[in-house]
Structures are given as C-alpha cells and as structure tokens.
Rosetta silent file (secondary structure, phi, psi, omega in degrees, C-alpha in Angstrom):
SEQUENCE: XXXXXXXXXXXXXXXXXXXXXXXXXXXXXXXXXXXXXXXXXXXXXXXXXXXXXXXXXXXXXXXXXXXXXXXXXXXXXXXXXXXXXXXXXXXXXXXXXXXXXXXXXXXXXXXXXXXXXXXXXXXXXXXXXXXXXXXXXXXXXXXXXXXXXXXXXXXXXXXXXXXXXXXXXXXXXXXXXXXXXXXXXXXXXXXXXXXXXXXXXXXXXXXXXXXXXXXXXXXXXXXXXXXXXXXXXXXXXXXXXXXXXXXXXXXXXXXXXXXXXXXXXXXXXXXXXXXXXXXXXXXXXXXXXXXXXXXXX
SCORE:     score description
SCORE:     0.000 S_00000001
   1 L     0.000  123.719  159.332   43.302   14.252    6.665 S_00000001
   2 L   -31.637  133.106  177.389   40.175   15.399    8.236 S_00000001
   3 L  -140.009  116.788 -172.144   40.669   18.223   11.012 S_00000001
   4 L  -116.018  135.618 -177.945   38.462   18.971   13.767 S_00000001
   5 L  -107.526  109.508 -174.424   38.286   22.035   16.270 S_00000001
   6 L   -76.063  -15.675  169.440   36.474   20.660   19.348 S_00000001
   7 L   -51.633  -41.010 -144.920   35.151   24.484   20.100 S_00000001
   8 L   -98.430   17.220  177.982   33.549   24.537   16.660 S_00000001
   9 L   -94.039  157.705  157.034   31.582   21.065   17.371 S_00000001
  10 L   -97.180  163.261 -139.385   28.586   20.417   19.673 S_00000001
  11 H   -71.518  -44.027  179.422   29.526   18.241   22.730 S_00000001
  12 H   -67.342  -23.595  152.531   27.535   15.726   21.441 S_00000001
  13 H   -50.403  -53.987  154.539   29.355   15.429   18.220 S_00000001
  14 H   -49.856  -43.158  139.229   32.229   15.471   19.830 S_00000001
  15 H   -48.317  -54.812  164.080   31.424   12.871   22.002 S_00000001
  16 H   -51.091  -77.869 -167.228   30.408   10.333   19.286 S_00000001
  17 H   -38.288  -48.172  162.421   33.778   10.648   17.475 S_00000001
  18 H   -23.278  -51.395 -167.439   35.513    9.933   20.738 S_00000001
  19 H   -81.321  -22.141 -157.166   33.584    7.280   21.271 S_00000001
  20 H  -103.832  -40.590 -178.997   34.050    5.558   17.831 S_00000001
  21 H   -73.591  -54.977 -176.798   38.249    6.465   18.085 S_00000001
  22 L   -89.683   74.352  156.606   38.838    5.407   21.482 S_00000001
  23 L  -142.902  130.603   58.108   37.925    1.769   21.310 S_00000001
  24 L   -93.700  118.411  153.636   37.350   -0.957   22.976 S_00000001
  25 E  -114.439  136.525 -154.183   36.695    0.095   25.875 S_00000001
  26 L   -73.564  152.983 -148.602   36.313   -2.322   28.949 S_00000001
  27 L  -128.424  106.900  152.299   32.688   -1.448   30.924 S_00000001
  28 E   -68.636  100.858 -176.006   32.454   -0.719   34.731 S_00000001
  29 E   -99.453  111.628 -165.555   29.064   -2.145   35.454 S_00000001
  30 E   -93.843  147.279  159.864   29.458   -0.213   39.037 S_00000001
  31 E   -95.504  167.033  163.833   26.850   -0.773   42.159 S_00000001
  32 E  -162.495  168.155  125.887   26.176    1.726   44.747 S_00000001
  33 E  -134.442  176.807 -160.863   24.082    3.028   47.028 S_00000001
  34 L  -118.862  178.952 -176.556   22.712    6.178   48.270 S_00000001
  35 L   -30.348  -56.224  177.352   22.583    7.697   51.752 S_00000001
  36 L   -53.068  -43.611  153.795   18.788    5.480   52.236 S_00000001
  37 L   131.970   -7.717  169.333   20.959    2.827   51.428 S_00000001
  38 L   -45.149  162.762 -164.055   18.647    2.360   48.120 S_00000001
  39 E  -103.726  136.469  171.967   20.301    0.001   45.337 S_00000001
  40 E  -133.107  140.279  160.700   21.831    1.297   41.795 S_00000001
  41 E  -123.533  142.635 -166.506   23.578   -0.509   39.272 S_00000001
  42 E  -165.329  158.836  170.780   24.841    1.176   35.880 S_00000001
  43 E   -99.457  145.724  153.393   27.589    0.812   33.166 S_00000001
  44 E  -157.983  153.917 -135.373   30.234    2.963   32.036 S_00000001
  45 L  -125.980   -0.909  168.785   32.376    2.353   29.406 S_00000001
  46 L   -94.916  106.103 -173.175   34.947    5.517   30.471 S_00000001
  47 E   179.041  138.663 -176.602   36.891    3.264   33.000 S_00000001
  48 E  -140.274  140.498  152.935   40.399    2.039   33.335 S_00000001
  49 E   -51.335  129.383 -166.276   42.885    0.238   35.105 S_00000001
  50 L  -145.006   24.891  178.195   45.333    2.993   36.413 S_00000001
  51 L   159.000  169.393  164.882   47.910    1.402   39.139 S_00000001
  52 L  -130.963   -9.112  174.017   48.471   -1.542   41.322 S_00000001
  53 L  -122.910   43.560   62.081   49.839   -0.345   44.423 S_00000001
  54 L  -117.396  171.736  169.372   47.765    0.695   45.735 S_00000001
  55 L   -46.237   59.299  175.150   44.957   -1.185   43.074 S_00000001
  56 E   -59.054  144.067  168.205   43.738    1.791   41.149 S_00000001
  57 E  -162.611  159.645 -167.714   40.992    2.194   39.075 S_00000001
  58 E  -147.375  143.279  159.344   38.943    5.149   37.762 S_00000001
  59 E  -130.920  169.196  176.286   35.349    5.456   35.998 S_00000001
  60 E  -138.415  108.292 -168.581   33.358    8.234   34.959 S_00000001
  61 L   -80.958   46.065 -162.032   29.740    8.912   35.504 S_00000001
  62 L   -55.417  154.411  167.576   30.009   12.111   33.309 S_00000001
  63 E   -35.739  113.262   49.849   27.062   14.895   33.555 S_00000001
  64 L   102.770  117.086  127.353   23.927   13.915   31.469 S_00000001
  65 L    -1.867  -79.717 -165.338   24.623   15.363   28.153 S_00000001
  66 L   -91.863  -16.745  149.368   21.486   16.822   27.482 S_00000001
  67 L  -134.274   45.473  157.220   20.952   18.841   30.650 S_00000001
  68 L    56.725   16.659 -169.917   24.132   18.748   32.400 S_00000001
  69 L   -92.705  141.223  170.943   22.050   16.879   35.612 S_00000001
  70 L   -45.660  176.094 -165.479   24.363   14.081   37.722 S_00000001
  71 L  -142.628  148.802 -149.194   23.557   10.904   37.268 S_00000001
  72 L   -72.784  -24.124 -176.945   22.802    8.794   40.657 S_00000001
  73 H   -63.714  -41.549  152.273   25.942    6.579   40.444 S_00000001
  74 H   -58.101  -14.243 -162.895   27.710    9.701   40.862 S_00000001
  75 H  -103.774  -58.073  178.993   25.297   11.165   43.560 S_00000001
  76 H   -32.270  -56.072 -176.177   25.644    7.781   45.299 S_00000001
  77 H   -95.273    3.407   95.019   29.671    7.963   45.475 S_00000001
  78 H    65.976 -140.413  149.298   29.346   10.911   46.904 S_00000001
  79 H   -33.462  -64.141 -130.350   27.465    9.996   49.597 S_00000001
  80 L  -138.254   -2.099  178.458   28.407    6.789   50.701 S_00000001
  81 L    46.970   23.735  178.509   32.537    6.807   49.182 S_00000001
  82 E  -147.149  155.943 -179.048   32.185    3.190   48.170 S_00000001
  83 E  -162.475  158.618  171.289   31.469    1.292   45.289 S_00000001
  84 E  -116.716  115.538  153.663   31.399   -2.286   42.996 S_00000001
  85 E   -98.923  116.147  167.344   32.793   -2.748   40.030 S_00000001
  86 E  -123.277  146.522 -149.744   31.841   -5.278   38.326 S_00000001
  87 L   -82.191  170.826 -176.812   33.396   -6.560   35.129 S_00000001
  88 L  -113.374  126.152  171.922   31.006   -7.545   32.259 S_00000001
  89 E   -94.636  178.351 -167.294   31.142  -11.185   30.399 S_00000001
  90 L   -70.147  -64.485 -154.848   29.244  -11.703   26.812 S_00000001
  91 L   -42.705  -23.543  173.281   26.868  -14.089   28.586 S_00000001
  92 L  -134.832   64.706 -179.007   24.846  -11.004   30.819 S_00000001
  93 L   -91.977  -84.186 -177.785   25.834   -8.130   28.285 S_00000001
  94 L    12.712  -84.268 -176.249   21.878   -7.941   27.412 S_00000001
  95 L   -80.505   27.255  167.474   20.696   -7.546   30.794 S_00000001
  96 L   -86.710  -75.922 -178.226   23.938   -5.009   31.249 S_00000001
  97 H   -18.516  -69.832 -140.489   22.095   -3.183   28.338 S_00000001
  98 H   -86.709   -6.873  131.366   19.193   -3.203   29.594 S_00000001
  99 H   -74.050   16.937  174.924   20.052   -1.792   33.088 S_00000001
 100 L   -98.532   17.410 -175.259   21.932    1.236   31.433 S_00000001
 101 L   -92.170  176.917 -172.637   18.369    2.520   30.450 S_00000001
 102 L   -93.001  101.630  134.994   17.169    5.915   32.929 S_00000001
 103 L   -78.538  169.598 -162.478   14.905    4.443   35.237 S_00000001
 104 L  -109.228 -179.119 -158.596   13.985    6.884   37.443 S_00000001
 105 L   -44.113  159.570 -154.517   16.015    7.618   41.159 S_00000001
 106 L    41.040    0.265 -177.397   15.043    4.699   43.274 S_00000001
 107 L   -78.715  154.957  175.320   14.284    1.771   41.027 S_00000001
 108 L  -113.110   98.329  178.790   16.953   -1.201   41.942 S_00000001
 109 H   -75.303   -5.712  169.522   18.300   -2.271   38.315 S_00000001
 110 H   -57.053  -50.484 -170.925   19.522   -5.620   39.952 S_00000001
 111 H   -81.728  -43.160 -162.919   15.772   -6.440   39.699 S_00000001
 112 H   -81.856   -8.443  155.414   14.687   -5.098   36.507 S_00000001
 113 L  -110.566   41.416  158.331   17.607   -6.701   34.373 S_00000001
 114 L    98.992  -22.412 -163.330   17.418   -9.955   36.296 S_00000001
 115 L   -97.800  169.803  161.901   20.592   -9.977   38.089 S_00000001
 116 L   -49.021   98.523  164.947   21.659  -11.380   41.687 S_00000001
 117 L   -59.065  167.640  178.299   22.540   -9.571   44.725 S_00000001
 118 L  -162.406  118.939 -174.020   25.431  -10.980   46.485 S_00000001
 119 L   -60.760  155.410 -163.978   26.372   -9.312   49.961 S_00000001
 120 L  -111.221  152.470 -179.205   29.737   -7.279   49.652 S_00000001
 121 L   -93.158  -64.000  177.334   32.189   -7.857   52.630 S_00000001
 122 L   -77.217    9.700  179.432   33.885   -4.240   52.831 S_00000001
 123 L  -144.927  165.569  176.041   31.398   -2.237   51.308 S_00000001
 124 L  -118.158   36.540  148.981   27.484   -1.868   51.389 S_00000001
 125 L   -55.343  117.501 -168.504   26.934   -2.088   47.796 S_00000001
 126 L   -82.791 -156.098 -158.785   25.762   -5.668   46.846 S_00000001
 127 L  -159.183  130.389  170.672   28.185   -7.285   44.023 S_00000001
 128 L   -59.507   86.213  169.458   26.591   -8.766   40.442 S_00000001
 129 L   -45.606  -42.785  164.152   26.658  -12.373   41.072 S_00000001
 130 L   -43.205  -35.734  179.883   26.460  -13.046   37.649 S_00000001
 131 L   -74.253  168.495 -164.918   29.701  -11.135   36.763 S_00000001
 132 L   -85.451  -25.430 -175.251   32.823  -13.780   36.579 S_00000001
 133 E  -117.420  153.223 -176.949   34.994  -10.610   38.433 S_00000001
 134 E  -164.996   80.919 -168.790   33.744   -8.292   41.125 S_00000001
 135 E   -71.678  114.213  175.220   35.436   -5.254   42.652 S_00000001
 136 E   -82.307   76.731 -175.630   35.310   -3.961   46.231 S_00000001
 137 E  -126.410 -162.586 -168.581   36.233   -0.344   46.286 S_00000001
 138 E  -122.812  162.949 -153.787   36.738    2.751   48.531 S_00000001
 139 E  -116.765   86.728 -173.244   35.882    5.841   46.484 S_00000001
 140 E   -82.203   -1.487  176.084   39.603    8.204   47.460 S_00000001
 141 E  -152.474  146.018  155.166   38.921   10.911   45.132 S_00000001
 142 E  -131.740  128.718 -127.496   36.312   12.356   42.656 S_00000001
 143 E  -112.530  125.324 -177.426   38.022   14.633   40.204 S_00000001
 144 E   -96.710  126.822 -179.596   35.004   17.389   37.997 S_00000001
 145 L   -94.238  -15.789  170.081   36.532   18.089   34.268 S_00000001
 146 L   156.564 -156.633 -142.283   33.606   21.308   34.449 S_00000001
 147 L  -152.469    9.983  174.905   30.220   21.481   35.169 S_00000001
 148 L  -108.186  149.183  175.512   28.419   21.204   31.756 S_00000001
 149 L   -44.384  104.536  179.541   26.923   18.831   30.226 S_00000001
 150 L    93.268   45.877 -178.695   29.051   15.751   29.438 S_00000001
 151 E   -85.117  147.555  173.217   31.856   17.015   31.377 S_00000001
 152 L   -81.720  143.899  176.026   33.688   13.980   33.061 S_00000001
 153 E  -126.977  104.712 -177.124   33.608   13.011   36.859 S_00000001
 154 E   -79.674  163.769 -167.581   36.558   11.084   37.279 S_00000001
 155 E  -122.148  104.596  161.359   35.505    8.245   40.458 S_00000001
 156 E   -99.111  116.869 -139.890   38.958    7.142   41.736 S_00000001
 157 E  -116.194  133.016 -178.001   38.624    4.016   43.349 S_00000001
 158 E  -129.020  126.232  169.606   41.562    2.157   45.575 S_00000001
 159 E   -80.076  109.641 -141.717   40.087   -1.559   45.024 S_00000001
 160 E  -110.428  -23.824  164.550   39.999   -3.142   48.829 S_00000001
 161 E  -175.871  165.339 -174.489   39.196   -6.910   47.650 S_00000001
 162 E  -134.200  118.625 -126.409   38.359   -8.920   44.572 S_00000001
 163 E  -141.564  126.061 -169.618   35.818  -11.887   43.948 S_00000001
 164 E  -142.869   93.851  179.898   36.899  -14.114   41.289 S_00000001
 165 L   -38.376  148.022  144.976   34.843  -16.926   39.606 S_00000001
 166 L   -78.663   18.345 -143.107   37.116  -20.059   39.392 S_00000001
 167 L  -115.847  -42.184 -178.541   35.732  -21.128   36.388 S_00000001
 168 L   -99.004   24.046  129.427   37.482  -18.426   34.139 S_00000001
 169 L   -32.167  154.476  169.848   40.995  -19.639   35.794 S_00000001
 170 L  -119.826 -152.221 -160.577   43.709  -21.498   33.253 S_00000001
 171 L   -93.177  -35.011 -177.800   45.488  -24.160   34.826 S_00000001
 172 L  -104.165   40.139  155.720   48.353  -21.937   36.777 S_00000001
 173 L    56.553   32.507 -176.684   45.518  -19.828   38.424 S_00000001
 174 L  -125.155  136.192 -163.934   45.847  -16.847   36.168 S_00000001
 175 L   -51.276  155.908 -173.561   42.366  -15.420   34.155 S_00000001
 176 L  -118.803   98.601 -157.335   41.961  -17.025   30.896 S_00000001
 177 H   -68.000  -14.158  169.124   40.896  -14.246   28.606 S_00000001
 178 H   -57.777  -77.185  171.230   38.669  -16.686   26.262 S_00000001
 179 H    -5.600  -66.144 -172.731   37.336  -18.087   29.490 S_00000001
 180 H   -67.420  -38.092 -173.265   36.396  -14.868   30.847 S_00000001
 181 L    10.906   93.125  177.546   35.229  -13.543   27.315 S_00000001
 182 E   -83.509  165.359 -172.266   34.538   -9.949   28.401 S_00000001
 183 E  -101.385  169.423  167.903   32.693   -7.559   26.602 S_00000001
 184 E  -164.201  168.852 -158.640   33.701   -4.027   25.529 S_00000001
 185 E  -137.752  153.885 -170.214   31.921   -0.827   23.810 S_00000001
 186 L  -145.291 -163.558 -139.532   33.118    0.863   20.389 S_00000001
 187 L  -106.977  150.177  171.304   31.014    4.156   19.028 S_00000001
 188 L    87.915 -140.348  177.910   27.319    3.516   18.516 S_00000001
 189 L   -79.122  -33.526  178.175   25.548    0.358   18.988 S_00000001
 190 E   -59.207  136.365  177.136   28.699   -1.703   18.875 S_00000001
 191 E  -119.690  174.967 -174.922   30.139   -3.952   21.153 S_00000001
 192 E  -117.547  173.421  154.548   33.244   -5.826   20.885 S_00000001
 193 E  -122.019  125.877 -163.206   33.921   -9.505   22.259 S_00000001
 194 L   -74.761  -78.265 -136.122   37.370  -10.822   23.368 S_00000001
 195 L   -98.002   -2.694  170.283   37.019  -14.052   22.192 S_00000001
 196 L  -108.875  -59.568 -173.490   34.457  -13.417   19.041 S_00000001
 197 E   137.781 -154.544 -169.560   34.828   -9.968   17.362 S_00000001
 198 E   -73.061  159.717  161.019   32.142   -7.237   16.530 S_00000001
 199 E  -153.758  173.546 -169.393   28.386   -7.446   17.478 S_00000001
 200 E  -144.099  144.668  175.687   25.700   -4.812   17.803 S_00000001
 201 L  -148.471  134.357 -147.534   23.041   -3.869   20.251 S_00000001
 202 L   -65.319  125.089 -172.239   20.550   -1.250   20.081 S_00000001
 203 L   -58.396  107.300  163.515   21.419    1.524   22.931 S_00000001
 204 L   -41.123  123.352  162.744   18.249    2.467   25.263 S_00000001
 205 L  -153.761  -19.123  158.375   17.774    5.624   25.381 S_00000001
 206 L   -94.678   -8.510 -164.954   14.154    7.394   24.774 S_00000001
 207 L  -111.885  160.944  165.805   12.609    4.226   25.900 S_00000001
 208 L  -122.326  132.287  170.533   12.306    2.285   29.020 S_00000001
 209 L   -68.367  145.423 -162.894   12.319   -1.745   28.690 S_00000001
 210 L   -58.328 -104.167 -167.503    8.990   -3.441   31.119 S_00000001
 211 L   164.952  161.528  164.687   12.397   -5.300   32.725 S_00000001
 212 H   -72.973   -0.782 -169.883   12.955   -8.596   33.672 S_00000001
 213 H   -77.785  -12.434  171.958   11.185   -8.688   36.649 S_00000001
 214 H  -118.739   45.860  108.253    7.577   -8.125   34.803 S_00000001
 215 L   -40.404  144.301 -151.961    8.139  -11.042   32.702 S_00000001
 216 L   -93.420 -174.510 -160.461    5.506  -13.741   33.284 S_00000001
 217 H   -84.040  -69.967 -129.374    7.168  -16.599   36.003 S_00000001
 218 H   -73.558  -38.170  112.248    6.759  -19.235   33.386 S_00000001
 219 H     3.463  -67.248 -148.795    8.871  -16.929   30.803 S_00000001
 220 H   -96.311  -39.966  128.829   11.168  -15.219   33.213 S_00000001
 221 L   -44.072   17.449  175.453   12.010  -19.115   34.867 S_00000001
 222 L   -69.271 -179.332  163.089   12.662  -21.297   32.125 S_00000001
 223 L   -86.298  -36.472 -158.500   15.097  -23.736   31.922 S_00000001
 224 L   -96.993  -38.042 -174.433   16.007  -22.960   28.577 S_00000001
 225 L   -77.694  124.006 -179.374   15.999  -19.119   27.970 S_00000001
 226 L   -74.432  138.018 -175.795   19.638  -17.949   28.797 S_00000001
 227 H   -47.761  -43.877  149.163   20.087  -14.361   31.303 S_00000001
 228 H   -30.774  -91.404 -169.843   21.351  -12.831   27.092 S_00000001
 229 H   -63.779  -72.524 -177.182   17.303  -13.634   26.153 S_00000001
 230 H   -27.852  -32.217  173.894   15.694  -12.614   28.884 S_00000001
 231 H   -76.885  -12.101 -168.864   17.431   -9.373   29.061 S_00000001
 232 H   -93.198  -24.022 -156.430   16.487   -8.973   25.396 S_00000001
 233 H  -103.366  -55.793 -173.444   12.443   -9.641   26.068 S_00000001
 234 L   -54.409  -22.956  159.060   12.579   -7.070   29.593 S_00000001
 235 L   -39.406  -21.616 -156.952   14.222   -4.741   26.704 S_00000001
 236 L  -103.525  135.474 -173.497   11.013   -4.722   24.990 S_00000001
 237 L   -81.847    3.653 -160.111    8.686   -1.589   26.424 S_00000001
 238 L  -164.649  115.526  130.313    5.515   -3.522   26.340 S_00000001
 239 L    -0.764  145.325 -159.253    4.324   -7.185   26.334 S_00000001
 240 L  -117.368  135.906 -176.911    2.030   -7.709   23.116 S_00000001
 241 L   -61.908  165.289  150.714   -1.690   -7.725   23.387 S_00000001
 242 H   -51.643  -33.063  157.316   -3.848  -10.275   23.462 S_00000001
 243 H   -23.186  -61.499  166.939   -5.295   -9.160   19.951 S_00000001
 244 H   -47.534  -65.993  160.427   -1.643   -9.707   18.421 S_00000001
 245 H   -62.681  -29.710 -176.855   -1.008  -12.739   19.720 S_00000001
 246 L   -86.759    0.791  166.427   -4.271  -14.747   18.755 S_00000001
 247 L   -94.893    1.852  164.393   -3.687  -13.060   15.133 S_00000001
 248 L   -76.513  -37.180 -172.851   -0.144  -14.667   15.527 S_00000001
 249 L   -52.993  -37.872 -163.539   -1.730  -17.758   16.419 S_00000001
 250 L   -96.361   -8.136  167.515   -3.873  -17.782   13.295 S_00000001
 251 L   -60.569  121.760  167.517   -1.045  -17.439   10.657 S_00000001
 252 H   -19.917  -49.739 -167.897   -0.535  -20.546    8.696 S_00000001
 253 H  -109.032   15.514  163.785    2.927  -21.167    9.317 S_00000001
 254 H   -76.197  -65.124 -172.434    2.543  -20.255   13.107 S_00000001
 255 H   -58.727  -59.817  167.240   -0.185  -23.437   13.281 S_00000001
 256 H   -64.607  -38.193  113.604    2.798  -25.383   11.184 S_00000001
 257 H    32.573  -60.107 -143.327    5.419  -24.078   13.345 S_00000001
 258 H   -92.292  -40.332  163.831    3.255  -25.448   16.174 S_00000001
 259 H   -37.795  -70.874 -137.393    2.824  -28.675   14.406 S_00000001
 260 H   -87.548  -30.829 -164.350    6.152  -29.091   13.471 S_00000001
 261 H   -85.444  -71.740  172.388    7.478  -28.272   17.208 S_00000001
 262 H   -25.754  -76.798  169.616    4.693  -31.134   19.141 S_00000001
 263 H    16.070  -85.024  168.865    6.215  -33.585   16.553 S_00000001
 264 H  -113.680   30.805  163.532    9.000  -33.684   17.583 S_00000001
 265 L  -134.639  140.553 -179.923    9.261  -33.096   21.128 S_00000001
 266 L   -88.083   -4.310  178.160    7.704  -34.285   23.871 S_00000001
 267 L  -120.143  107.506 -172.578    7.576  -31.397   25.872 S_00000001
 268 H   -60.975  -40.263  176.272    5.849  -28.598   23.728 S_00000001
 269 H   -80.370  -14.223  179.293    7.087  -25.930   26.237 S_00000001
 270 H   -71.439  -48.579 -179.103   11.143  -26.824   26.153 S_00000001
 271 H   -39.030  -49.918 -161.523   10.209  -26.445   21.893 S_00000001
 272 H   -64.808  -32.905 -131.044    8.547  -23.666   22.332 S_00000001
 273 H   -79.428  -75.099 -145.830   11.800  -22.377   24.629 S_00000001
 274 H   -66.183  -31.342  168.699   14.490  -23.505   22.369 S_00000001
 275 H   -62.441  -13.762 -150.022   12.698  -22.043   19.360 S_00000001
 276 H  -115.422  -19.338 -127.311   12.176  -18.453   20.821 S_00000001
 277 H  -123.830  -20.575 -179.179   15.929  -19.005   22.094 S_00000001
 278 H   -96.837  -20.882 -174.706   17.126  -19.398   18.472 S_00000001
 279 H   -92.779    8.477  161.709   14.989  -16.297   17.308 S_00000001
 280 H  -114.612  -16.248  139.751   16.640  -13.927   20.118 S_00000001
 281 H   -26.442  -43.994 -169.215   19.822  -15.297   18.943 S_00000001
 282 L  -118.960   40.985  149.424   19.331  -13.805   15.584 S_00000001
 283 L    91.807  -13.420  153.359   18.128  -10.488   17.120 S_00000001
 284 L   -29.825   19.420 -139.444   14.425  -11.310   17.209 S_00000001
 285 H   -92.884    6.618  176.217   12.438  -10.439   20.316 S_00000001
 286 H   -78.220  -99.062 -167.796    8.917   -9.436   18.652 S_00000001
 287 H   -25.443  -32.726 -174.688    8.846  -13.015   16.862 S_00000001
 288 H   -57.497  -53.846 -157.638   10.177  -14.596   20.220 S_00000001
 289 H   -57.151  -36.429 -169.008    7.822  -12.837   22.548 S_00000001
 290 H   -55.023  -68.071 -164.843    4.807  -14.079   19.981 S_00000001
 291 H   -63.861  -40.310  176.581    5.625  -18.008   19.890 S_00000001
 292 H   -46.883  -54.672  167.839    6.108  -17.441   23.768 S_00000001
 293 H   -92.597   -9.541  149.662    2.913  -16.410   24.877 S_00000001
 294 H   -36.774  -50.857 -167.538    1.415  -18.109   22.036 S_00000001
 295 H   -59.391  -60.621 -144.157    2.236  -21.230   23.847 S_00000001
 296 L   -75.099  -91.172 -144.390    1.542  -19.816   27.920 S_00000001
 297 L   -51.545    0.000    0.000   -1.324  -18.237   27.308 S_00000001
C-alpha cells in the first residue's frame, strides 16, 4: 500500500488527495456580509453537521492556497459574527459553480450567478432563495489550524433558525432526500448527486465567468432556460463576437437546424430555447451560446 509523509508533499498535493479520500462532502454555500454591510456568497465543501443542542455546524474558509491571503467569507465572519448557510440542490449547482469563482472584494455573487436575495430574520446576511434549506447562524467561535497557506479556519456556527422549502417534505413532514436531491463535491471536477450518482463540472479558477447578470434580458429571462443553463452561459468569460456568430449562421446545417426548428414550432424562440437547453445539458455552452444569439440578434 502506498505511503505518504504529509511533510515530504506540497500543501497542494496534499490537499488534492484529501480531497479525492474524503468524499462526498455536503457544500456550505454561506452568505455574509462585511462591516459596509456589502453582500458575499461562496461555497465550501469543508463543512459539517457537528451537534444539535445547541444546532452546531462548522465550515472552513481555509487561507488561499497560493498566497496564504483570507478569503472575504472569512473576513466577513469576523466582522459581523453572523452568517447563512445555505444548502445546495442539483437544480442551482451551476450557478453555485459559478459564484465560487474570485471576483474581486465587493462584487455581490447573488447577482452575478443569478440568485435571489431573501431578507434573513436574525441575521443581516440575505438567504439564497433558490436553496430548498437555509441556515440562520451566529458565528460562536473561529478556530486558525496555522497561518499558511491552506491552513483551515474552522467558522463555528450555533444555527438560530431554519427556512425549509415544503416541497422537499415526505408525507410525515420529515426531508425527503430524493426530493431534496442535494449536491456534494469529491476530488477534482466531480460532484456527486444524492439521488443520481457522479457528474463533473469544470472548477473556475484562472478565469472569471461575464455572470449571469450580463446576459442579454431576452437570454437571461426565458421561459425555457433552467437557473443549471444559465449559470453555465454566465460561466463563459466572454459572449462571442459578432464575426463568429454570422459564420455560425452560414454553416449548412446551422441554416437546416434553423429550418428544421421553424417547422415545427410555432414559436421559433421557445425552439431556439429548448434546443440550446438540450446542448447545455450535454455540457455544451459554445454551441448553445451560438444558436442563441443566432436567433436574438
């Protein structure tokens, strides 16, 4: 059996294996804010249930790897000793993703992957409408594992109330883990799904996605494109020129494509939708974005 000496590793090495043995692990997509009262939202996938009396729960906003600097959810709790956790379902892991990229200190990632504020009663954090669960907590401890890069800062959290979709209820009022069908992170790109199995999605990390919020209204408002595609097209760093698109336009089996959609629909732009909605399905978002502004523009 393979034997490893974590001294004779680099942190980041160390870190990956970690990451790939100790999983699934369930994803604090935590809110804050900081002393201005500015908005943050982030993920972190070191978080646990850890009591119930009082309602414990602890995440960790460890130091930035690569130059050991805090990271604002940490700067935030802090500050201001309070925080939202909110759990993650399948249906807004995408725009989860895509508000774990580094924007820099003051952008509000509620807007740039799309999601809802919702006022908080006991805290002044807003709450992820979108998540099916939502956690109200007071921040009672925050515990430093060292001071180097990717050292952990445990957040211990006494949860003060809890916001519960009814929707992911069973019949005797207890969560229905299908229902709920939470999400969870394994080593890499992978994520897990309670109620599917593996899936994979690429991690941001040199890049920053536009977001959804610079999506064009008719795009970023459909009817048809699900909070999952959108977060996949605001993922994307750049919109595609005009150039691109009219030589998309002019491919043969674009113009059948185009054909083939008018046909049989009567509404060109729900075709247009549901087609870019099956080709972000299968991981697509160049090909999406293309038939998409083919159409608007």
């Amino acid at each position: 059996m393979m034997q490893i000496n974590p001294k004779d590793l680099k942190v980041s090495e160390i870190h990956q294996y970690m990451l790939g043995a100790i999983a699934p692990r369930p994803i604090a997509f935590v809110s804050t804010v900081d002393a201005e009262g500015r908005i943050n939202l982030s993920p972190f996938s070191f978080f646990n249930a850890f009591g119930a009396n009082p309602p414990t729960v602890i995440f960790s906003p460890a130091l930035r790897g690569r130059d050991g600097a805090s990271k604002n959810t940490l700067d935030n709790v802090k500050a201001t000793k309070e925080a939202v956790i909110n759990v993650v379902s399948y249906e807004m892991v995408q725009q989860m993703s895509l508000a774990s990229s580094e924007y820099p200190k003051g952008v509000n990632e509620f807007i740039k992957a799309g999601f809802t504020e919702q006022a908080s009663v006991h805290v002044k954090a807003p709450r992820v409408k979108e998540s099916p669960v939502q956690m109200e907590c007071i921040v009672k401890e925050i515990i430093s594992t060292g001071e180097s890069g990717g050292a952990g800062q445990l957040v211990v959290c006494e949860i003060v109330l809890i916001h519960i979709n009814e929707e992911i209820l069973d019949s005797f009022g207890k969560i229905d883990p299908i229902k709920i069908d939470l999400v969870s992170r394994l080593g890499g790109d992978w994520y897990g799904r309670s109620s599917q199995g593996l899936f994979k999605i690429p991690k941001p990390l040199t890049t920053l996605g536009i977001g959804v919020d610079q999506l064009p209204d008719t795009i970023r408002l459909s009817k048809i494109l699900t909070g999952n595609d959108l977060g996949m097209l605001g993922n994307t760093e750049k919109i595609p020129l005009e150039s691109e698109i009219k030589s998309y336009r002019e491919r043969k089996d674009v113009k059948k494509l185009f054909d083939v959609l008018h046909e049989n629909h009567e509404n060109l732009t729900t075709a247009v939708h549901l087609a870019a909605h099956k080709m972000l399905s299968e991981g697509n978002a160049t090909e999406a974005w293309m038939i998409l502004l083919s159409h608007h523009s």
